[in-house]
C-alpha positions as CSV (number, residue, x, y, z in Angstrom):
1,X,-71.5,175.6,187.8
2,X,-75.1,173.8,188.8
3,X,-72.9,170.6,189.1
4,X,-70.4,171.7,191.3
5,X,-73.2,173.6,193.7
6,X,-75.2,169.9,193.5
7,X,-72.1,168.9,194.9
8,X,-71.0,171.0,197.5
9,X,-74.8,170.2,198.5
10,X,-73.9,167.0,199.1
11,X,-70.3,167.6,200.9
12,X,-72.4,169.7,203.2
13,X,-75.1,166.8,204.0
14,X,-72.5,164.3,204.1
15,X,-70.4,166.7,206.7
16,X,-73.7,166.7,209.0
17,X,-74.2,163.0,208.9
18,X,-70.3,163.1,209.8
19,X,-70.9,165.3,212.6
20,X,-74.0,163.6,214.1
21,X,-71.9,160.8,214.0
22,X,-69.3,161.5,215.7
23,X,-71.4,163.0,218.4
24,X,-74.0,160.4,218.4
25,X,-73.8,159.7,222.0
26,X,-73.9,163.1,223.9
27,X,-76.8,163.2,220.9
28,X,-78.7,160.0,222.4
29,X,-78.1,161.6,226.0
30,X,-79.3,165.2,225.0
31,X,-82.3,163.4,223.9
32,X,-83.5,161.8,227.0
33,X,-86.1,163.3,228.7
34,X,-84.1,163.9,231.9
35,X,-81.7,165.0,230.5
36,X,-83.5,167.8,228.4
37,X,-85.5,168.7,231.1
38,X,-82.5,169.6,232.9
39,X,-78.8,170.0,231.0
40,X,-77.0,170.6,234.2
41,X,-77.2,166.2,233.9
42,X,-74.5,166.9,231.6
43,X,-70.5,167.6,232.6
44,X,-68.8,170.9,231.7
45,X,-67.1,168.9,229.5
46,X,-70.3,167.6,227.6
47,X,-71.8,171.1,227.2
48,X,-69.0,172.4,225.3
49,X,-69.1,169.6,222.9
50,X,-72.9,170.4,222.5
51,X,-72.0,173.8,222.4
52,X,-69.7,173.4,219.5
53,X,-71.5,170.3,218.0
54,X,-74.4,173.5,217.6
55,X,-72.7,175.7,216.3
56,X,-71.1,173.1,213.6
57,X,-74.4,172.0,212.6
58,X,-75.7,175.8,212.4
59,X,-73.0,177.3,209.9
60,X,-73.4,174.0,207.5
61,X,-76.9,174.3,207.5
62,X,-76.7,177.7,206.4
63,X,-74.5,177.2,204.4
64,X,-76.5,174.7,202.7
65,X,-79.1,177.1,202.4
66,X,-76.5,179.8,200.3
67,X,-75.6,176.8,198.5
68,X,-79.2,176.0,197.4
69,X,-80.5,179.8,196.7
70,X,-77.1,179.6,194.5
71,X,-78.2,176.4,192.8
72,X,-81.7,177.9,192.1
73,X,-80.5,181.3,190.5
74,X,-77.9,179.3,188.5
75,X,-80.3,176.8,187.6
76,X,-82.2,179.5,185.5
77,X,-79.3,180.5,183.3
78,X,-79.7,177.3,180.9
């Protein structure tokens, strides 16, 4: 069981990565300071994709975090 959860650990990180990826340049863009100071820079278009790309990133990383509370009351059964 502790093996599979270190596993799905890792499908998890590897799915972030993937996702920052894949969204690495309305990332870079997000990041610039005009940008963030103002996010009407960015189309309608762009905003969803943010929009989505944080709610992607928010269900893995708790997901991550069940994953590793698991790991750690699992990890106590050997």
């Amino acid at each position: 069981m502790v093996g599979s959860l270190r596993k799905a650990q890792v499908n998890l990180l590897q799915r972030i990565q993937h996702e920052r990826n894949k969204y690495r340049m309305l990332i870079t863009k997000t990041e610039r300071s005009d940008v963030a100071a103002n996010l009407g820079l960015l189309s309608p278009m762009e905003r969803a994709q943010l929009q989505a790309l944080t709610a992607v990133l928010e269900r893995l990383e708790y997901q991550i975090i069940r994953v590793a509370s698991e790991h750690l009351i699992f990890s106590g059964f050997k």
